[in-house]
N, C-alpha and C positions, 0 to 999 in steps of 0.2 A: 587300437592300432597295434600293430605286431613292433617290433623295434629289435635292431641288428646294430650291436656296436664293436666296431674298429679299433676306436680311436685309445686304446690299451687293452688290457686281457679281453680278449672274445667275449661280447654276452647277447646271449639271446632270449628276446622274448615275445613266448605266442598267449594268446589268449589274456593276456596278465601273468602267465607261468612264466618263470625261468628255466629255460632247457636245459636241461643237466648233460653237459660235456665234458667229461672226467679224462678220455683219453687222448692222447696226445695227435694222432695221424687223425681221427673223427675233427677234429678240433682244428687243422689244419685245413683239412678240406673244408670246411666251409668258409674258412678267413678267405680260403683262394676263389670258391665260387661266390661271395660276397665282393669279393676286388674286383670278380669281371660279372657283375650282376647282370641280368637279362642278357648274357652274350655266352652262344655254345663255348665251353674247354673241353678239346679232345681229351681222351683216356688217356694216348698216348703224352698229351704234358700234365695232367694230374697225375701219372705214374711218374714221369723226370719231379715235378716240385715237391712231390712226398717222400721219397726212396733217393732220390738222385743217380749216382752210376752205380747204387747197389740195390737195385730192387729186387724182390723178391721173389722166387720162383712161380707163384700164383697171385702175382701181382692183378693182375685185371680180376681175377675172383673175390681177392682180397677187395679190391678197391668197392665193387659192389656190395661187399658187404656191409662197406663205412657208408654208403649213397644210402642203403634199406635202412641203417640205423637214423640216420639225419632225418629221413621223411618219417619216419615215427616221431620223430621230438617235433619236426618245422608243418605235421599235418600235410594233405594231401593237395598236389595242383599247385603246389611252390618249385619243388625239386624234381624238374623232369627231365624225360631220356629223349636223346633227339639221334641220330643212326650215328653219327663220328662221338658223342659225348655226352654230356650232363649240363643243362641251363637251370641257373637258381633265380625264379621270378622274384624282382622287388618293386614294391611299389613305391613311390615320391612319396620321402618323407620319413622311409621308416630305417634308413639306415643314417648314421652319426657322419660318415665320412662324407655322404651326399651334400648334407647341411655345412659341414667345414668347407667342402669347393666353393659353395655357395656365398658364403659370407667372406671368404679367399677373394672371388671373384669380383664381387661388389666394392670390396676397400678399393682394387684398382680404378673405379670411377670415382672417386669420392676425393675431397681434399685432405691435407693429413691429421687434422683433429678428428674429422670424423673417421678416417681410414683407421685410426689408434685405436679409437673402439668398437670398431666391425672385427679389426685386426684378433683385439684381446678376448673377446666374445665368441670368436675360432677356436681361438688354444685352449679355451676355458670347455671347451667339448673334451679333451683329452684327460685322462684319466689312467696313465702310465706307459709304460713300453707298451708296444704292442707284439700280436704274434711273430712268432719268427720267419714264417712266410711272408708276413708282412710289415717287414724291417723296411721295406724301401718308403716305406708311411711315414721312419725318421728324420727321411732328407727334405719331405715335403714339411711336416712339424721345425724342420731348424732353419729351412726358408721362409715360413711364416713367421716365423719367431723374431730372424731377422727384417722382415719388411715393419713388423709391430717396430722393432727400436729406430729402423729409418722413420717411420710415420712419428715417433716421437720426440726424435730429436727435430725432424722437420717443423714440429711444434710447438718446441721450445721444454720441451721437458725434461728434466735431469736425470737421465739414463746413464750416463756415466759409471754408476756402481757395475750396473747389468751388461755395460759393454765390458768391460776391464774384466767381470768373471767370466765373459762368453771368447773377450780371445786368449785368456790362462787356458780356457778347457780345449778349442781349438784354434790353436796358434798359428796353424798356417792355413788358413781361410782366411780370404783376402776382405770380403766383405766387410766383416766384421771390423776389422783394422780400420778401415778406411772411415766406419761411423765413429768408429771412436776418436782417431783423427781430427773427425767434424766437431764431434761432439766438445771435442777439448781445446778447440782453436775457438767456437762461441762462446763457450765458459772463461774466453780471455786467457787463457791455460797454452799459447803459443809455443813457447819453450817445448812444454811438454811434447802437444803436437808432434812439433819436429824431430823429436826425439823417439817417439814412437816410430818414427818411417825410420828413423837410425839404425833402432833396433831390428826392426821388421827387414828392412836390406840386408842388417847383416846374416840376420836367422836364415833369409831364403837363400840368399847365397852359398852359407854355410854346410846345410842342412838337404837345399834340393840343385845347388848350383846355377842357380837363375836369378834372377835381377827381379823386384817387386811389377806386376802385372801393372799397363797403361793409366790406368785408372787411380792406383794409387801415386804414379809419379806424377800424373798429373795437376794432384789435389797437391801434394807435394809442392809443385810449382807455385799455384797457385797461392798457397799461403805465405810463401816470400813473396810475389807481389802484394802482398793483401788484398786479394781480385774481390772487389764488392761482390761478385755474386756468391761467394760465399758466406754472407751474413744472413742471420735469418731473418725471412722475410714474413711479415706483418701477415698477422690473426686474426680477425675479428672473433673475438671472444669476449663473453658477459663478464662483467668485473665481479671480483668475489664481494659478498660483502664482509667484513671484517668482522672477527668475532675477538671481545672485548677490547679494550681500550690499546694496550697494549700493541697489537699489531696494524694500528693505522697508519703508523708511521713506515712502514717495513714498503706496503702499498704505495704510498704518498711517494716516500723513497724512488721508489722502480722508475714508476711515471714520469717523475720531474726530471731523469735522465733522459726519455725516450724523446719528450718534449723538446725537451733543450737540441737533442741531434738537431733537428733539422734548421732549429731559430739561428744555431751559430756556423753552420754551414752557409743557410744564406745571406748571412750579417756579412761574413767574411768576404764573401763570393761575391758580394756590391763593391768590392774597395779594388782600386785599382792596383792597390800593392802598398802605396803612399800615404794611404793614411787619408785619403778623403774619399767622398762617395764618387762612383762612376755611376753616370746617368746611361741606360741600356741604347743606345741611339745605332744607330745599323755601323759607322765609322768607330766605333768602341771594339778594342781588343781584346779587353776583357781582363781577369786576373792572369798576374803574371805565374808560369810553368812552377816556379817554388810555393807559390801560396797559394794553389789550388792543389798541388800535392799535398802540402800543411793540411789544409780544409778536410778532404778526403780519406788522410790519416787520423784526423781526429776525428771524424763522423766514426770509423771504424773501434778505436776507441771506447767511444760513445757506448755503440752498442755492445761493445764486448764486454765494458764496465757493467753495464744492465743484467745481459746473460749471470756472469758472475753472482750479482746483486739476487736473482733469482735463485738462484743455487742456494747461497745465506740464507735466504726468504725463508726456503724449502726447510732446511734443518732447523730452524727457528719453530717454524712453525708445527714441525713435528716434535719438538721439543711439549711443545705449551699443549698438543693434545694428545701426547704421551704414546705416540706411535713410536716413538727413539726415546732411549734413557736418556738423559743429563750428561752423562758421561759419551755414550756414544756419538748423541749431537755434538759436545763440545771437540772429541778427535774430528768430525767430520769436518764441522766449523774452521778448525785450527788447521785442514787440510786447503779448507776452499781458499781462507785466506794467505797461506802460504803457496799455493798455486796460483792465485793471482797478483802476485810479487811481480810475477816476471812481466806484468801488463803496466804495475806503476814504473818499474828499470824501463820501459820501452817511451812512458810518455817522460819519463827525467831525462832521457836521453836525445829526446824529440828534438828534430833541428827546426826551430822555430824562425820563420823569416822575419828579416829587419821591417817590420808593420806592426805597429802600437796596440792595433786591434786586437791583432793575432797573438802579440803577447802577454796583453794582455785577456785574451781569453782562457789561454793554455795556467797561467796563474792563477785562475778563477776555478779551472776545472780542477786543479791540483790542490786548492782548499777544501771543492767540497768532497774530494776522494778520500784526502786527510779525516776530512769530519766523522764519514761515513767506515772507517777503518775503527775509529777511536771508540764509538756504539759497539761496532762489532767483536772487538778484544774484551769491551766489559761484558758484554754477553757469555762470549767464550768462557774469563773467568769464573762468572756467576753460577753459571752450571757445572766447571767443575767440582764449585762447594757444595751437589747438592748429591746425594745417591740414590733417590729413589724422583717419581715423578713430580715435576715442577707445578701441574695442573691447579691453578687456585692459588699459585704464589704471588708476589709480585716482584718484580726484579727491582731492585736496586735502585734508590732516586736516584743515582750519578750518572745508570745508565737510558730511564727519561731525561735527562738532561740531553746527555749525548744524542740522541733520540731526535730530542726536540733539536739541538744548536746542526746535527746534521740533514735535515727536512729545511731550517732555515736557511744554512747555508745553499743547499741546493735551488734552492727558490730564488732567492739572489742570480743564484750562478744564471737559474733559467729567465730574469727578467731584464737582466743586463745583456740577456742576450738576445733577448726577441720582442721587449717590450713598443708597444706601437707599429706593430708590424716587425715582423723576423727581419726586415735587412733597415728600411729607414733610421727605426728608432736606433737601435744598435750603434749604424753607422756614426748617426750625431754623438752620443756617449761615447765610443770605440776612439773617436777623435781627439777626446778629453786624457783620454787614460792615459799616462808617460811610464809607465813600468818600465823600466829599460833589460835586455837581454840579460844583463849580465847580474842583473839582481836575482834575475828570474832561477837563472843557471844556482845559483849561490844558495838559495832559498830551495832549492828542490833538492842540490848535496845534500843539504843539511837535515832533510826530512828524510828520505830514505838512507841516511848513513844512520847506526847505531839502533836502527828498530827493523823490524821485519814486518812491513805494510802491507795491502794493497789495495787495489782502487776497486771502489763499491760499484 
């Protein structure tokens, strides 16, 4: 099969030959009858896209002379003369850009796991700039480029690097900003977030005199109330299976978060406020306005602790199969958990309602973010002592230890919260528990003052 590619430097090939196109206008006009395949282009606009407002006196001679050379290289009954112009027959399949619309067009039905890899299997057709006639090929390559990091952060994947170099390169494209946004309110990274629209107002303002476009004020909004629907919503995906010993806990870790959301959502959301269970009977009010906001806030938490928790995962685990240096992982590391600072400042700050349950839950979930913080600094340090790949090492008993006492703590956190059923069992325990606020308040100063934490 003959093959016509786009998708960077022009190349063409007939027979299994490559056609040798050395000159620059030859090499134009076929990018341009290649863009409008099996469709007449008059003379008249292949002499405007080759020459522009200076063509040249024997331009229409000239031009046929580039059409005589092209049907020598592309062979005969491809390149033909029709009375207004010149149609370049292609058949399905043999040109690159065909197959890019194609697989373009199919993510849009797809969900976003599989849209990421129809997406990536696109761009992976490209193979540099393309011709200069056909520059308008780059706005279509930097719109897929951007649906590939929607489709990934839709799916939970730590694109963050890739967003942060894509709005340095272009900063005011709105798009981009907005994932990054997304991307860094799931990562727990709130602060940040909002600081990015900070910046972003002031630059358009600045720079174009306009106010940030609907779409970004409105995500904006949305993150001050903590509007549930911007949390990522649930995958179904194959669980990886773990490779050595080492990273079962990282796994074990993620899950017994995810678990837990929902067990102490509805533990909480059985209690009528007071501290005892409410029976669901059609005359029941249900929880009171502060303690289903509580609930709500924490489920949010929850997940954003987890995103976070994946991020670590991520660098961890490019650590041990030495896709990232030691060094690199541990700045990364030392980033994710100093970005998610501002996720433990928000639950130490959390106004926790006068309900035993509830606070004792919020003390429970604050042990096991502690636990899950204390693993993660001895990892951090472990790989800064090391300079070359960790591959085959073993980390440090102290930080199996942490390891383990942070997997156990969480485990606790999740059986205290949902054992016997997500709200019954709970509630009976939840009744027991006397932590009182003000220990809670005093116990959480004390843990985020004087270290720089965050919640796993």
């Amino acid at each position: 099969m003959d093959e016509f590619r786009l998708l960077g430097p022009l190349e063409a090939v007939v027979d299994g030959t490559p056609v040798q196109l050395a000159a620059a206008k030859p090499r134009a006009l076929l990018a341009l009858l290649l863009l409008n395949r099996n469709r007449v282009l008059s003379t008249e606009r292949l002499i405007d896209e080759l020459w522009g407002d200076d063509p040249p006196a024997q331009a229409t001679k000239t031009l046929q002379v580039y059409v005589s050379q092209l049907r020598k290289g592309l062979g005969g009954g491809r390149l033909l003369t029709r009375p207004t112009g010149y149609l370049l027959r292609v058949e399905p399949g043999e040109l690159d850009l065909e197959r890019f619309e194609e697989l373009v067009a199919q993510a849009r039905t797809q969900p976003a796991p599989e849209a990421r890899d129809t997406l990536a299997q696109a761009l992976a057709l490209w193979r540099g700039a393309p011709e200069r006639v056909a520059a308008g090929l780059d706005e279509l390559r930097a719109n897929t480029y951007e649906d590939w990091l929607h489709a990934s952060v839709e799916s939970g994947e730590p694109v963050i690097p890739q967003l942060e170099e894509l709005v340095a390169r272009e900063p005011l494209r709105e798009r981009p900003r907005a994932l990054l946004m997304l991307a860094l309110y799931r990562a727990g990274r709130q602060a940040d977030a909002l600081e990015l629209f900070r910046r972003t107002r002031e630059l358009f303002v600045d720079q174009l005199g306009i106010e940030p476009g609907p779409d970004l004020r409105e995500l904006q909004q949305a993150m001050l109330r903590q509007d549930t629907d911007l949390r990522l919503q649930p995958v179904a995906r194959e669980a990886p299976v773990p490779q050595r010993g080492r990273r079962t806990w990282l796994l074990a870790a993620a899950a017994l978060v995810v678990l837990a959301a929902a067990g102490v959502t509805a533990a909480l959301l059985a209690h009528d406020g007071s501290g005892k269970s409410a029976a669901p009977t059609p005359t029941t009010t249900g929880p009171s306005s502060e303690l289903r906001s509580f609930v709500f806030t924490l489920e949010n938490f929850l997940q954003q602790s987890h995103e976070g928790r994946a991020e670590a995962t991520r660098v961890l685990a490019g650590a041990f199969d030495c896709s990232l240096s030691p060094q690199v992982a541990a700045a990364q590391l030392d980033s994710v958990q100093e970005n998610r600072q501002s996720l433990l400042e928000q639950l130490a700050a959390l106004r926790v309602p006068d309900d035993r349950p509830a606070l004792r839950v919020a003390d429970r979930l604050q042990q096991a973010i502690h636990a899950s913080i204390s693993a993660d600094w001895i990892y951090r340090d472990w790989l800064r002592a090391h300079t070359q790949c960790v591959r085959g090492s073993r980390p440090p008993a102290k930080a199996r230890r942490a390891d383990a006492r942070a997997t156990a703590v969480k485990a606790r956190f999740l059986r205290r919260s949902s054992r016997r059923g997500p709200a019954s069992g709970c509630v009976r325990r939840c009744g027991r528990w006397s932590a009182p606020r003000r220990r809670w308040r005093s116990r959480s100063a004390r843990r985020s003052s004087g270290r720089s934490t965050c919640a796993r």
